[in-house]
Structures are given as structure tokens and as C-alpha cells.
LOSE-568978 format. One record per residue (C-alpha): residue in one letter; x negated, y negated, z. Coordinates in steps of 0.05 Angstrom, whole numbers, padded with zeros to 5 digits, always signed. Layout:
REM residues N
aXYZ...
This chain:
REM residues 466
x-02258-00048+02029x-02206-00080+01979x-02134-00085+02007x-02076-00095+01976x-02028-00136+02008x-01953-00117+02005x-01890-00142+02019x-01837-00094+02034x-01764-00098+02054x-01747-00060+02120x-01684-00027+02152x-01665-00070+02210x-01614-00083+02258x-01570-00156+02279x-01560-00167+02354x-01508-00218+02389x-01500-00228+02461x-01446-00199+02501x-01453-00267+02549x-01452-00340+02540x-01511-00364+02517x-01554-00405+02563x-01554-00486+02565x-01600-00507+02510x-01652-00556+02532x-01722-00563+02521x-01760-00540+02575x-01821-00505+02546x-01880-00499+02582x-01942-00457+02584x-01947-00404+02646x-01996-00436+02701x-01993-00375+02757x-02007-00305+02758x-01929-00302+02787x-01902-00331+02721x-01953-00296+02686x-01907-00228+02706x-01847-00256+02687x-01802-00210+02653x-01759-00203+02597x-01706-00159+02619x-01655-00208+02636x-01651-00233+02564x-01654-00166+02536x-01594-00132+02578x-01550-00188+02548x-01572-00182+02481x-01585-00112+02471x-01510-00087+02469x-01497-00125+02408x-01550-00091+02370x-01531-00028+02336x-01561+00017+02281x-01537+00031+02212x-01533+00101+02179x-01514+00096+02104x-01505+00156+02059x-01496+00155+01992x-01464+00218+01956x-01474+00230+01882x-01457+00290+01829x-01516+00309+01787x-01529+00368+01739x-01563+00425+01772x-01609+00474+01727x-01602+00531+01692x-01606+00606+01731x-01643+00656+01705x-01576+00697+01702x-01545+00646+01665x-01604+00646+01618x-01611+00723+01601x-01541+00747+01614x-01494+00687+01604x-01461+00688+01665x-01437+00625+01700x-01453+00616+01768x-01404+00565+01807x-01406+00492+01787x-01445+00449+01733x-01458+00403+01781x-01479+00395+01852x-01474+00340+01908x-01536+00303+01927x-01548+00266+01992x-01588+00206+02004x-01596+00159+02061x-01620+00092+02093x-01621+00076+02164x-01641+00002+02192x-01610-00037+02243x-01551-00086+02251x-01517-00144+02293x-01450-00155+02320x-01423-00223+02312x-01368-00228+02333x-01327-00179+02380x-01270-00156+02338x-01325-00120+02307x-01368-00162+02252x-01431-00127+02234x-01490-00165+02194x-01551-00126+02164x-01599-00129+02103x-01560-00110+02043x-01622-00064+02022x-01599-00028+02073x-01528-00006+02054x-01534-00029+01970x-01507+00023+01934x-01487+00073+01983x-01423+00105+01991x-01413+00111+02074x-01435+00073+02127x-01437+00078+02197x-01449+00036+02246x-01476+00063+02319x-01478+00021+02383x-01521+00017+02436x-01463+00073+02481x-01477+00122+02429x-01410+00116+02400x-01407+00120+02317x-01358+00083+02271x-01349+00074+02198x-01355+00009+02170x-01321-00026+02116x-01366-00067+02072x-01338-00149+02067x-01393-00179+02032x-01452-00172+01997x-01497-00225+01984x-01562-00200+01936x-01599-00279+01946x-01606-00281+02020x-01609-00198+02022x-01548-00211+02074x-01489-00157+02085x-01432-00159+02125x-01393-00103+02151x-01326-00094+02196x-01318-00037+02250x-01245-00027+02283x-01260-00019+02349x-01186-00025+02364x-01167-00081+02423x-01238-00071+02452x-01273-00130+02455x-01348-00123+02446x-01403-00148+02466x-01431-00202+02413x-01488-00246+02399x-01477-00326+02384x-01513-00344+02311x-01558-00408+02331x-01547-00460+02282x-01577-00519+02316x-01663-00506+02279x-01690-00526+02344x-01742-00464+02340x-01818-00481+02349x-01870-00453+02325x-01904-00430+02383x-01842-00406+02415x-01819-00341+02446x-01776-00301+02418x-01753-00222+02419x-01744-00173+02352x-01699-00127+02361x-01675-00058+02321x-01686+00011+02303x-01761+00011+02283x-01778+00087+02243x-01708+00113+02274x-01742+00120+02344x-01684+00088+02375x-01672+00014+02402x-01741-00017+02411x-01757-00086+02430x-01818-00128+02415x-01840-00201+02430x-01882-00253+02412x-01875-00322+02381x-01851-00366+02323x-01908-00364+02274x-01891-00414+02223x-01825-00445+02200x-01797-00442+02130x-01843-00403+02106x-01827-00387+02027x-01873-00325+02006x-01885-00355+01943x-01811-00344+01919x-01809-00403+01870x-01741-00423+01858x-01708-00382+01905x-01677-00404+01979x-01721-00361+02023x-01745-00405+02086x-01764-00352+02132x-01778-00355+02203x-01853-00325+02212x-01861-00284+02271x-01915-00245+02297x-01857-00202+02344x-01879-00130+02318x-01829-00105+02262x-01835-00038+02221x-01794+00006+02172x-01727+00000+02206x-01716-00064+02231x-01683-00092+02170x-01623-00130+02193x-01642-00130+02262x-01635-00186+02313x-01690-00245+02326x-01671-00273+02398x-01698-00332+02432x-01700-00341+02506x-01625-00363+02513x-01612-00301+02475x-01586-00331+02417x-01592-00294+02344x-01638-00343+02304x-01649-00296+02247x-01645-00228+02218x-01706-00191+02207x-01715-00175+02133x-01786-00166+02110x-01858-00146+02137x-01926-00167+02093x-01976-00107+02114x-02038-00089+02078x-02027-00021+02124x-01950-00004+02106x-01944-00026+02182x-01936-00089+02228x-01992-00130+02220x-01960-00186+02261x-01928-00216+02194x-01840-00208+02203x-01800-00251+02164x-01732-00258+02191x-01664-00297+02150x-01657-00372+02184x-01583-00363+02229x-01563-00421+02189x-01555-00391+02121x-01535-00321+02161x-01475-00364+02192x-01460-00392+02122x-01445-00320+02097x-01421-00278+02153x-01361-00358+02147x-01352-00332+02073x-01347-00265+02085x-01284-00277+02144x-01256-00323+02096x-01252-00270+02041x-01296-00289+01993x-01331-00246+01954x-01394-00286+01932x-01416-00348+01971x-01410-00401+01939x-01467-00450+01932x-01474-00518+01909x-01522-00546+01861x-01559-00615+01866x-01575-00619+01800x-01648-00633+01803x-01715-00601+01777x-01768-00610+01826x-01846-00594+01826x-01900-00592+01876x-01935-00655+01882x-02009-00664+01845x-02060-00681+01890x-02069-00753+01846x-01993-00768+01851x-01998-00761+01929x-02061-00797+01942x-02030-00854+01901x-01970-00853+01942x-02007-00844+02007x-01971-00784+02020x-02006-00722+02056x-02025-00675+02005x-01964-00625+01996x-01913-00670+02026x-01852-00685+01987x-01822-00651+01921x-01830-00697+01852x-01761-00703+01812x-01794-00678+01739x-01711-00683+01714x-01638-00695+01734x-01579-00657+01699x-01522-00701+01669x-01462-00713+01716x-01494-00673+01761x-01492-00688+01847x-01566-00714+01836x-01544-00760+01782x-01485-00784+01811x-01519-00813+01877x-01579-00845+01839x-01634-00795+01834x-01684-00810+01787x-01740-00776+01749x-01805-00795+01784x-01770-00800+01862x-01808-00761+01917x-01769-00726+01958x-01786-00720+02026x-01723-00692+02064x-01664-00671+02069x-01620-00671+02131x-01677-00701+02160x-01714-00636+02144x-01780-00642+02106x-01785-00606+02042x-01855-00591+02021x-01833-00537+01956x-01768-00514+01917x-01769-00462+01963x-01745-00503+02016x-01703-00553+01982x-01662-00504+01946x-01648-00471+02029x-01633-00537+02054x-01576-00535+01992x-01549-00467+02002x-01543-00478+02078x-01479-00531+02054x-01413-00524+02027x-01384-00555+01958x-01358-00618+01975x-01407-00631+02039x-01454-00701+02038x-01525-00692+02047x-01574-00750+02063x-01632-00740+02022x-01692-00780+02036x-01738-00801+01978x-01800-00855+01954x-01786-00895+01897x-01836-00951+01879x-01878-00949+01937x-01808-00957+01984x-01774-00905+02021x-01693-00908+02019x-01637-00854+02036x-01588-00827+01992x-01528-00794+02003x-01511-00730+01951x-01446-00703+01946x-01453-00634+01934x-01415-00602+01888x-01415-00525+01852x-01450-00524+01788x-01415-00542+01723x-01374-00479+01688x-01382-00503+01611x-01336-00474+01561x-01324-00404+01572x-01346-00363+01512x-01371-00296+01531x-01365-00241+01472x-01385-00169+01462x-01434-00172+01390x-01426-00113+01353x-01439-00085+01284x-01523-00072+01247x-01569-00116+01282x-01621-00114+01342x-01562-00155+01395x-01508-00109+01374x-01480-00068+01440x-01502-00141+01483x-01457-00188+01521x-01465-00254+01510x-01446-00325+01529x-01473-00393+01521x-01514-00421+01591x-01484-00466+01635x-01503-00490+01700x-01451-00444+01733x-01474-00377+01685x-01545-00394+01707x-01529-00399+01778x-01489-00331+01774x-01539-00293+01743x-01596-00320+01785x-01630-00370+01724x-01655-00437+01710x-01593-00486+01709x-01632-00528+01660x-01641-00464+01613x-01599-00475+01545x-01587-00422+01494x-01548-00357+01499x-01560-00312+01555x-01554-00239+01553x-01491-00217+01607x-01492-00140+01605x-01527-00094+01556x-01485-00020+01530x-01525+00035+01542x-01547+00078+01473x-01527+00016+01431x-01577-00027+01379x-01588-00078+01441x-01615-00035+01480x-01659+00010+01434x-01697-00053+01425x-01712-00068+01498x-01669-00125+01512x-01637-00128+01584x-01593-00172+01620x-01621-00237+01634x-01653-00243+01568x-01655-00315+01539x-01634-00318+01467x-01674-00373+01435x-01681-00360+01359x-01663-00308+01306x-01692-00316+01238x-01722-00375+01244x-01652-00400+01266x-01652-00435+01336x-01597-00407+01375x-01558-00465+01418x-01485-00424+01426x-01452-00357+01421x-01417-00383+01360x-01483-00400+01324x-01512-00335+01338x-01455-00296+01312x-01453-00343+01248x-01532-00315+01244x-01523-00244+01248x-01463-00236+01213x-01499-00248+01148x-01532-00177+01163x-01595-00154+01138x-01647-00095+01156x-01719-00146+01179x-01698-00184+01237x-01735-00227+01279x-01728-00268+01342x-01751-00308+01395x-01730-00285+01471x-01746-00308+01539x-01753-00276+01596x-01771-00292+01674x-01803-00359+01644x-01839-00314+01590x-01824-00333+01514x-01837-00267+01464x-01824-00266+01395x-01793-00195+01368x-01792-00160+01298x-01746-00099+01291x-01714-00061+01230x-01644-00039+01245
């Protein structure tokens, strides 16, 4: 039978313990009696459990109800144009801190209009939204629980998780109620495939369903190591494949978030990486899929200005390996502007250690402008790509042209199918460099236009007559 295999988002829940975590040391070891064999769990789960808590959001909109048939035949008017419609998510959530700091999956509360946060005593309050965070799917929420202090769970920064380790998922699986599952670390920094972007998930095989998004993974000192945030299933269910958000980057928001931020802020290093070719490697006596290659480095960028060079290998960074772009773009978001990162690298057959001082990407001249008037842009927001505009709106930082900000709805722009995001690369033959060049373009009018956009890597060339 052919399967197709998914990867969905869940609703989960974030747990924090209500006790000081235990001594961290490393004393794993394999059961070797039927005694330790029946070892339980409970211990670990009646400190961590309190701090987990479920999420009820609701969002409320107005929309246009139908016509009656008395309104139809007769004219009449019964009550209100409009009606209220009710939609919901549930998932799960962790306290971090005990004046009442919540973290979840922002899946689980984007767009709605209430939200609720229930702990493990039954007891309901509404939560304030801090921070969203759409890259790392993070939100962070704030309950008043008044001079209560609750009970909490500590976010482990240290990455000392194994694969092979045991840890617990817990959360509100299908709205069943707390549940709690374990089994082990799977694989570390795993990527899904997400080119580009800073996903380096913990793998687990800890059974997660529908409803665990933003719930707490636990290790054995009861320690949060990471949120639970996506399942891949070929049967909608667990299939022993959770993804959870590393507590390093979770701790990096939930700081920006109590700091009162309102987007995390993220350095750059200024470098575009690929994979390493099997040739390259073999040639360099690296293990196949070790090590990113440095294809280019952006002018005055942090990569540039501590010596990075087209053709380096990197290898690591914090002493972390980084195998894909996947991981080294993590291993940046994980600092702060301004922080120094040793990065590892192989130039010429020798390895040597450089230190990067991150920095936030460069802004560029701000020259956003609404385009307006006969042609296929007109209703479009513009503004010429930068490092900083890329970053923002999720792009290539070594993209140049004109990107597309925001699109008016019912205007020329988008009648033609352009969205935000769009690259603007050439009108007429004319190749487009600046907002000021492409307004010199259209402004001399016309009804045949044609034009060159790109879009998630894809180039198209258009024709439209306005």
C-alpha cells in the first residue's frame, strides 16, 4: 500500500518543575535487574506535572449570515446582518517561571482572540499574549496568578541530551486530559529538510498526538529540554516520530519576550553555505556529510570581518558540529547581537578556529513606497532588499532586487497574482536593482507589460495587459 508521509503541527502543552532540579551528572547506565527493571517514573512526574497546563484559545469573528426565506418573499428583516462565529484550538503549555510565564506553539493561539490557560488544579485564567515568534513556532503568554507562586519548570540550556536517553512528553494529547508518555532521545538536530531555516529538533520516539503542541519534554532531572511541536505520521497518529523545540532557542525567546521585545532579534553571520559533494569531502578526508562549504561571504558582514573565506569547511560552531544550514543557522539564532562565537573550519588541508562577532543584519537605505497608478505592481509595497528586509520577511540575505512588502487587496497587483514575498527582478526587459529604478520603469506607462519575478527560489517570467 502507498503511504503518504505527513508532517503536521500539534496542540501541545510546556511543563516546568515546581522543585529544584536534580544535580546534573552523568550517570547513565542500562538496567541490569528485574528490581531496576520496575523502576518507576512517578517521582519525576509529580514534580513536573504541576507546571504543565492546557491551553483553550477561542477566536470570535462577525461574518454575514444568509438570506431567510421571509426576507426573500416578503422583505422583512430578521435581526442582524451578521452573526458571531466561534472557533477554537486547544494544545498544551508550560510554566516557566512562577509569576506566571506560559510557553506554547504559536499554532496554537495564532490568530485567536482569547486564551486561557488551565492548570493541572483545575483552575482557568486568561492569558495575555507577550510574544510571538512565527520561525521557531514559539509563543509566550503571562497569567496573573496574583502573589501565588507556582510551581515551574527550569529550561535546560546546558545540550547535554543523548540520543539514547530517557526522557518524558508531556500535554494534553486529543483533549483527554494530562497524559504522559516516555521513551528516548531519537536523534539530535534533526532538520526535516527545512533548508535554510533554524529547526534542530530533538527526535523522540515518547508518543505525541494532536494536542501536545507546546507541551513539555522532561529528562530524568525533570528539566524542560524542549517543547513538543510536530509529529511525522503516515497514520495522522504517533508513529514514534515527535519533534520537540531545543530549550536553548525556547530560553532565547521566552529572555526576549520578559525583556519586552516584540520580535527576537537574531544575528546574521553573513555566510552562504552548501552541503558538501561527496568529491570535495573525500579530498579533504572528511566523513561524507561532515562540515558546511562557504560557496560566499557578504561584504562587511560578521563572516567577513573575522576572515571567512569562500571555499572554508565549516565544521563547528560552539564546538557543535554542523553537518547542513539547518543546523548552522540554529547554532546562530541560539546567540545574541554582539555575542562571539568560535567557529571551527578547514582551510588548505589545516584546521584553525575563528572567532565571529555576531552582529544583526545590515538595514540598507530605507526606501519602502506604495506604487500606484496603470500597471501590473500598482496596489504593491515595495522596498529595495537588504540583509535586514530579507531577514524580516524570512528571505535570502544575498537576494538583491525589490521585494514585494504587502499587496492591497482588489488593486492591479493583486489581480495579477503577485503576493508578498515576491522578488522583483525585471520589467520590460529592464533589470530592476532599486525601488527608484522600478518606479522610473513604470512610470512611462503603457498597456503590454512584462516581467521577470521570483519566488521561493523559482524565477517566472509574466505577460499581462493592464
Amino acid at each position: 500500500m502507498k503511504h503518504t508521509f505527513l508532517s503536521l503541527l500539534l496542540c501541545a502543552a510546556v511543563a516546568a518543575p515546581a522543585s529544584a532540579a536534580l544535580a546534573q551528572q552523568d550517570n547513565r547506565r542500562v538496567p541490569s535487574s528485574a528490581v531496576q527493571m520496575k523502576s518507576s517514573f512517578a517521582p519525576v512526574v509529580r514534580n513536573v506535572a504541576p507546571a504543565v497546563v492546557n491551553i483553550a484559545a477561542i477566536q470570535r469573528t462577525q461574518v454575514r449570515r444568509g438570506v431567510t426565506i421571509e426576507e426573500l418573499f416578503y422583505g422583512t428583516t430578521a435581526g442582524p446582518r451578521t452573526q458571531e462565529r466561534v472557533t477554537g484550538s486547544e494544545g498544551s503549555g508550560v510554566i516557566v517561571s512562577a509569576d506566571g510565564v506560559v510557553v506554547t506553539n504559536r499554532h496554537v493561539i495564532a490568530n485567536m482572540t482569547e486564551i486561557y490557560v488551565g492548570l493541572n488544579d483545575n483552575r482557568q485564567f486568561k492569558a495575555k499574549v507577550l510574544l510571538q515568534d512565527a520561525r521557531s513556532d514559539l509563543a509566550i503568554l503571562k497569567i496573573d496568578p496574583g502573589n501565588e507562586r507556582l510551581p515551574f519548570l527550569r529550561i535546560d540550556t546546558q545540550e547535554d541530551a543523548q540520543v539514547g536517553d530517557l526522557v518524558l512528553a508531556i500535554g494534553n494529547p486529543l483533549g483527554v486530559g494530562q497524559t504522559v508518555t516516555n521513551g528516548i532521545v531519537s536523534a539530535l538536530a534533526r532538520t526535516l529538510g527545512e533548508s535554510g531555516s533554524e529547526y534542530s529538533f530533538i527526535q523522540t520516539d515518547a508518543a505525541i498526538n494532536l494536542g501536545n503542541s507546546g507541551g513539555a519534554l522532561v529528562d530524568m532531572d525533570g528539566d524542560l529540554i524542549g517543547i513538543n511541536t510536530q509529529i511525522a505520521t503516515r497514520s495522522g497518529g504517533s508513529d514514534g516520530l515527535g519533534f520537540a523545540v531545543p530549550a536553548r532557542l525556547v530560553r532565547m525567546v521566552v529572555d526576549t519576550a520578559l525583556a519586552g521585545g516584540q520580535r527576537v532579534a537574531r544575528p546574521w553571520l553573513g555566510a552562504r553555505t552548501q552541503a558538501l559533494t561527496l568529491e570535495v569531502a573525500r579530498g579533504m578526508n572528511l566523513p561524507n556529510g561532515q562540515g558546511l562549504q562557504v560557496a560566499a561571504v557578504y561584504p562587511r558582514s560578521p563572516a567577513d570581518r573575522a576572515g571567512l573565506l569562500e571555499g572554508d569547511i565549516i565544521l563547528s560552531i560552539d564546538n557543535q558540529p554542523v553537518n547542513d544550514e539547518a543546523q548552522l543557522n540554529y547554532r546562530i539564532a541560539t546567540h545574541r547581537p554582539g555575542d562571539a562565537a568560535p567557529i571551527r573550519i578547514r582551510r588548505n588541508g589545516a584546521e584553525r578556529v575563528l572567532t565571529v562577532r555576531l552582529a544583526l543584519p545590515e538595514q540598507g537605505p530605507s526606501d519602502q513606497r506604495k506604487l500606484t497608478g496603470r500597471n501590473p505592481f500598482a496596489g504593491a509595497t515595495v522596498a529595495t532588499l537588504s540583509p535586514a528586509l530579507a531577514d524580516e520577511k524570512g528571505l535570502d540575505p544575498f537576494l538583491e532586487g525589490v521585494a514585494i512588502t504587502e499587496i492591497q487587496p482588489g488593486d492591479f497587483a493583486q489581480r495579477v497574482g503577485l503576493r508578498a514575498g515576491d522578488i522583483i527582478r525585471e520589467v520590460n526587459g529592464v533589470p530592476i536593482d532599486s525601488t527608484r529604478r522600478l518606479e522610473q520603469v513604470i512610470s512611462s506607462g503603457g498597456r503590454n507589460w512584462r516581467y521577470a519575478v521570483e519566488r521561493g527560489g523559482q524565477l517566472a517570467v509574466l505577460q499581462s495587459t493592464i
